[in-house]
C-alpha positions as CSV (number, residue, x, y, z in Angstrom):
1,X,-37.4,45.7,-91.6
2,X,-36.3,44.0,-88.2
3,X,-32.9,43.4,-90.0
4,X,-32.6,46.8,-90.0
5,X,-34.2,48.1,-86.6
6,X,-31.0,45.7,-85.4
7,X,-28.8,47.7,-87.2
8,X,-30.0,50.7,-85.7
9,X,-30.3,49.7,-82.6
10,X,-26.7,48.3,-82.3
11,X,-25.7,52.3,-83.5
12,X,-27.7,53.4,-80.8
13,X,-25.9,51.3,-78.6
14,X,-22.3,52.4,-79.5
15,X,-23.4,56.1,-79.5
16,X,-24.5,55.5,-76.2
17,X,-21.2,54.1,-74.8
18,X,-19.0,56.4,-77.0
19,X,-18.8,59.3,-73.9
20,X,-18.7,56.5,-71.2
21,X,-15.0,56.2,-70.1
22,X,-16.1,54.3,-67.2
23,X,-19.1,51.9,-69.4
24,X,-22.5,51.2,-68.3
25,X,-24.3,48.2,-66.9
26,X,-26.8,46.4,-69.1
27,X,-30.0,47.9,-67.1
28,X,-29.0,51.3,-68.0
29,X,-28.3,50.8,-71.6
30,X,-31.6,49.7,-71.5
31,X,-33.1,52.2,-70.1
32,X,-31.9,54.7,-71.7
33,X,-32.7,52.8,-75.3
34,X,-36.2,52.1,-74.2
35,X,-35.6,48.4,-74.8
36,X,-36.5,45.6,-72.8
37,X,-33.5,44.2,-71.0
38,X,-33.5,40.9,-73.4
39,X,-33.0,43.1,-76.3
40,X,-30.1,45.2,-75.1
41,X,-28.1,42.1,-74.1
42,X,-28.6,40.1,-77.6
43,X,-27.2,43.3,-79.0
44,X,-24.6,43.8,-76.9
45,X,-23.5,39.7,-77.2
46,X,-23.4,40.3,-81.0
47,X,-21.4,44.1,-80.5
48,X,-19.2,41.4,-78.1
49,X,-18.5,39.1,-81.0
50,X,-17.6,41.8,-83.3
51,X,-15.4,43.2,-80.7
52,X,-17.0,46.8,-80.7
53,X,-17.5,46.8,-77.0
54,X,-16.1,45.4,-74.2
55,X,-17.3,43.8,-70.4
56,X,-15.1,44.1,-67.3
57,X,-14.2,41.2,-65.5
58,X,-17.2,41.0,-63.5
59,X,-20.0,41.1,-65.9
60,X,-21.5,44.5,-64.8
61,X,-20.5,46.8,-67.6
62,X,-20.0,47.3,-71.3
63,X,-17.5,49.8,-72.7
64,X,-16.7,51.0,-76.0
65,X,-13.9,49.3,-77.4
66,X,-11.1,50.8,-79.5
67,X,-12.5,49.2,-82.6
68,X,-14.2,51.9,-83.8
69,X,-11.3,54.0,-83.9
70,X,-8.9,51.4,-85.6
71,X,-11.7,51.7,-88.5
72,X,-11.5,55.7,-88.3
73,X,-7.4,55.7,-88.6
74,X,-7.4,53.0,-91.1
75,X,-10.1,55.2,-93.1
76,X,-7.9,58.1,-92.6
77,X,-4.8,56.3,-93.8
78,X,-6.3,55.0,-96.5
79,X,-7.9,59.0,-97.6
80,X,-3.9,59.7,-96.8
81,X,-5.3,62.9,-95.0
82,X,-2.9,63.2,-92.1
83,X,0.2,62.7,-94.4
84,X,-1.0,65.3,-96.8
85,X,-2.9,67.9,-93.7
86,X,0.0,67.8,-91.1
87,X,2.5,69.7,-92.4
88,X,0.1,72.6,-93.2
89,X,-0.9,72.6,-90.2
90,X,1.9,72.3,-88.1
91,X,3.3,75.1,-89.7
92,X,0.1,77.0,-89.1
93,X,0.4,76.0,-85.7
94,X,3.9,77.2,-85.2
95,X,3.4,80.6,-87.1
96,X,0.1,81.3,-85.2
97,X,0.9,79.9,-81.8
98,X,-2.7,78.4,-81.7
99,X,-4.9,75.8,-81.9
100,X,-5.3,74.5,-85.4
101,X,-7.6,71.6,-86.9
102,X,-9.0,70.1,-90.4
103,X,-12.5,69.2,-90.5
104,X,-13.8,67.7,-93.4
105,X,-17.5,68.0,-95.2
106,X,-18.9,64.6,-95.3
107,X,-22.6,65.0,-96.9
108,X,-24.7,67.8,-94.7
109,X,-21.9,67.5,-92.0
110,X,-18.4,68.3,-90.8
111,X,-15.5,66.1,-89.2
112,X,-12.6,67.5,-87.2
113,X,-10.0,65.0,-88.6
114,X,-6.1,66.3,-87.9
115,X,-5.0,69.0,-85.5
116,X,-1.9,70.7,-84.3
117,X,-0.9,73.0,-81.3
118,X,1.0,75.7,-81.8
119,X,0.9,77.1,-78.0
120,X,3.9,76.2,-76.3
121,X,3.4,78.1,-72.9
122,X,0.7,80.8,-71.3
123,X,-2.9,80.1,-71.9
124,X,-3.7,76.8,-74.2
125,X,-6.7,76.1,-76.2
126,X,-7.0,72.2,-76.4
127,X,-10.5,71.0,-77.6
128,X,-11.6,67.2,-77.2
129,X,-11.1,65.6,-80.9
130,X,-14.8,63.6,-81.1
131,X,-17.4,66.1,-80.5
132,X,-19.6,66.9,-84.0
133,X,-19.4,70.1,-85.7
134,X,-22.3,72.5,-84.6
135,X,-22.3,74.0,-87.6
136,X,-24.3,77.1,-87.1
137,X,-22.3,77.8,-83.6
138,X,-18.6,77.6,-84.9
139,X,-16.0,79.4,-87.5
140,X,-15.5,76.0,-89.2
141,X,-19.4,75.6,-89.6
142,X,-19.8,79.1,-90.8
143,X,-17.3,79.3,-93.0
144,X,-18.8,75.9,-94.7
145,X,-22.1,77.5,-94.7
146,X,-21.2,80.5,-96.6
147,X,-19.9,79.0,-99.6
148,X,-23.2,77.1,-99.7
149,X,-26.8,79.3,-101.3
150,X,-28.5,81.2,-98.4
151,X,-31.5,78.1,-98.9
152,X,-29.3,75.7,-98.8
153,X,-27.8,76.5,-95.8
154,X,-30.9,77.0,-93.7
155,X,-32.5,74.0,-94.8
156,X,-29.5,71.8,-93.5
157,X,-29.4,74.2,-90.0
158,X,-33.4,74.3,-90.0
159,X,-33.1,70.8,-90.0
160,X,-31.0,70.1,-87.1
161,X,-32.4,72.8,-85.0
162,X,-30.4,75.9,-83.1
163,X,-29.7,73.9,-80.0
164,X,-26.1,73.5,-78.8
165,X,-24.6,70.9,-76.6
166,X,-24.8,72.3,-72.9
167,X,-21.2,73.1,-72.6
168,X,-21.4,75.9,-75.7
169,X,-22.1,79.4,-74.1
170,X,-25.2,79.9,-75.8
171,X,-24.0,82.8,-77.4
172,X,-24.7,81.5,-81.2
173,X,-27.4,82.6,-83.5
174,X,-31.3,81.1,-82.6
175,X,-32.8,82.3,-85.9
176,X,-32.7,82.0,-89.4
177,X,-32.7,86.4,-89.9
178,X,-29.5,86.0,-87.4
179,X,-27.7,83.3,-89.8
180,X,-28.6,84.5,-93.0
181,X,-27.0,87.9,-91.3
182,X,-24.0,85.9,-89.9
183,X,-23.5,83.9,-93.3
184,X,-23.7,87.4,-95.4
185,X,-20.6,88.7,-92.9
186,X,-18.9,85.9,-93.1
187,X,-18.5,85.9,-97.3
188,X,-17.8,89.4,-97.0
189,X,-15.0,88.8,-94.7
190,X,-13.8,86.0,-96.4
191,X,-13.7,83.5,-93.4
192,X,-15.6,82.2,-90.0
193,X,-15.6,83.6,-86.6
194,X,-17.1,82.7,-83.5
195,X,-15.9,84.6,-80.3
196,X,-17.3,82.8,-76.9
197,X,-19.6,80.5,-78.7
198,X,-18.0,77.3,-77.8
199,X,-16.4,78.4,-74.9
200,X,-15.6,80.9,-72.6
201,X,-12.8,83.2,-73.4
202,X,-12.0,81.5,-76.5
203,X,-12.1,82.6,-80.2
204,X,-11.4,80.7,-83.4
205,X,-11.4,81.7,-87.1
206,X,-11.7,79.0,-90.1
207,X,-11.4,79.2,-94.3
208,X,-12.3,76.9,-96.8
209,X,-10.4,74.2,-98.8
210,X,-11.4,73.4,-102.0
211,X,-10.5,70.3,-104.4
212,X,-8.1,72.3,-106.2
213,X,-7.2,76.3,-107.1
214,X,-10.2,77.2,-109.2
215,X,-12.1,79.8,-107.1
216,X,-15.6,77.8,-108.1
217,X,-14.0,74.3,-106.8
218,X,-15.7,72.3,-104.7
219,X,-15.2,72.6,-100.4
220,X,-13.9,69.9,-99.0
221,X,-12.9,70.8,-95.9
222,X,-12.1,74.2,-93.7
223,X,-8.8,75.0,-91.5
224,X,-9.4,77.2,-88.5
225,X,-7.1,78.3,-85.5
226,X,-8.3,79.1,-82.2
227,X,-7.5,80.0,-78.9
228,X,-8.0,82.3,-76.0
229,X,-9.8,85.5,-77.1
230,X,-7.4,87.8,-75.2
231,X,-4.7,86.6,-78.2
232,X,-6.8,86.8,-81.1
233,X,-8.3,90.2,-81.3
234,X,-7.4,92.8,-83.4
235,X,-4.1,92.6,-85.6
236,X,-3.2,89.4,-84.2
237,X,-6.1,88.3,-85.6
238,X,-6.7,89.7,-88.6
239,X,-2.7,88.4,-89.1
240,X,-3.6,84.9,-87.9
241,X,-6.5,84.9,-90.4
242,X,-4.0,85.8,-93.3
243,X,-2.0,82.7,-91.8
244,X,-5.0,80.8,-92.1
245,X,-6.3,81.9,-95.4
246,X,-3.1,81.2,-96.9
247,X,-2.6,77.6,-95.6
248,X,-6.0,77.0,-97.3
249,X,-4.5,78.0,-100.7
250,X,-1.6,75.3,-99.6
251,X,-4.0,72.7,-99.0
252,X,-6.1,73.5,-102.0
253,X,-3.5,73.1,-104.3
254,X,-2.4,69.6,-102.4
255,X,-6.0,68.0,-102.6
256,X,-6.3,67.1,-106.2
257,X,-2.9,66.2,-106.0
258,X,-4.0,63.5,-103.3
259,X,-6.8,62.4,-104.9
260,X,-4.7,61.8,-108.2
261,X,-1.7,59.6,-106.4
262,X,-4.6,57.4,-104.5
263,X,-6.1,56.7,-108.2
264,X,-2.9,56.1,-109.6
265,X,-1.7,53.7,-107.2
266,X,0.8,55.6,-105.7
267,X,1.0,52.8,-102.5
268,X,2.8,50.8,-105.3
269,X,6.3,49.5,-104.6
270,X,8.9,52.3,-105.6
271,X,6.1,54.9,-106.3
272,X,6.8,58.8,-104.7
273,X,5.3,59.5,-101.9
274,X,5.9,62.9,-101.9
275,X,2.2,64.5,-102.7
276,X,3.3,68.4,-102.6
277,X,3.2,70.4,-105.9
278,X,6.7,71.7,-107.4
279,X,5.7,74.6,-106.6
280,X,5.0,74.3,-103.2
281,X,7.7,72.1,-102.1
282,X,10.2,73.6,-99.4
283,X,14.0,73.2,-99.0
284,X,16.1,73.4,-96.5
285,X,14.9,73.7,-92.8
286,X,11.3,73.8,-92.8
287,X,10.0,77.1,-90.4
């Protein structure tokens, strides 16, 4: 079991450091790990080894190193996710003139993994990358939830608690009557919404992907497009949600397609790498 503990503290530690752009020393690491000093720096000389973190020149603080997210690229390179999600959502982008992002459903949570901006000029909506998915408190998390049973979907909110981070508005749901209401209007309407829950002034919509066409497939991951809620009101919205909705169907029909050139070894030497459907392939200049 100490094995272990190890491991979990050294977790502790990165988390710790992960919103630090400026690191902390080794007294406050400990501090705020509850560990004796001794502790903290054996598991900080053995995060040092690995290269994980990093010490400035004069000994007095630990940073997060860049490690972590050379792991998180080469994952996504390896999932192919940005060569297959980008184009959909650039062109999402463009048509909208929003914000628009990926996230992906890893277990009982979500991951914002590719993005695109569509707003050129005027008022920009530009969320940081790395912060999790609150799922009951955004349209990607909603629109998750929905395609889940009404039990299931409390149990994994239930679980985690109605909190949001101190930066949200406070405006999202504290009750399980107030989701289950939430999650019923989101099926009807056939996609997420959150106005002002993340932010001030802001609005965002998000649909479901599945692993292929079938209406019963499995989700995989949502698409949502945000921005300031001035833009997206009314028709505009209801016409970015079409948007939206459509580049689902897009990246639906692409997943499967994904997963089926990864299994066939389609990093070969002189394999395609062209992963769009016939049907779904574009010619000429691209919109």
């Amino acid at each position: 079991m100490g094995s272990i503990a190890s491991v979990e503290r050294c977790l502790d530690v990165l988390e710790t450091l992960s919103g630090e752009a400026d690191g902390l020393s080794l007294g406050t690491i400990a501090e705020r790990l509850d560990l004796p000093k001794s502790a903290a720096h054996r598991l900080l000389t053995a995060l040092l080894h690995r290269r994980f973190v990093t010490q400035d020149a004069a000994g007095e603080s630990y940073s997060l190193s860049f490690r972590l997210a050379q792991l998180g690229f080469r994952r996504l390179d390896a999932l192919r996710y940005p060569e297959v999600a980008q184009p959909v959502l650039d062109r999402l982008a463009a048509d909208t003139g929003e914000h628009v992002r990926l996230a992906v459903v890893e277990g009982d949570s979500m991951t914002w993994v590719a993005r695109a901006q569509g707003a050129s000029r005027g008022l920009r909506y530009d969320p940081e990358m790395g912060q999790s998915v609150v799922l009951h408190a955004t349209a990607t998390g909603k629109a998750w939830l929905a395609t889940l049973s009404l039990e299931r979907a409390l149990e994994i909110v239930v679980a985690r608690g109605f909190d949001v981070p101190a930066h949200f508005t406070g405006r999202s749901v504290r009750t399980a009557a107030a989701l289950r209401a939430q999650l019923g209007e989101t099926r009807r309407r056939g996609y997420g919404l959150a106005i002002e829950e993340g932010e001030w002034g802001t609005a965002a919509l998000a649909a479901v992907v599945r692993d292929g066409e079938a209406p019963d497939a499995p989700v995989v991951a949502t698409i949502s497009v945000a921005g300031p809620v001035t833009r997206l009101a009314g028709a505009a919205r209801q016409r970015a949600a079409d948007l939206m909705i459509a580049a689902t169907g897009e990246m639906s029909a692409l997943w499967p397609v994904r997963r089926r050139q990864r299994k066939s070894g389609a990093n070969a030497p002189g394999a395609s790498t062209d992963l769009t459907p016939p049907r779904l392939r574009r010619t000429g200049t691209s919109r």
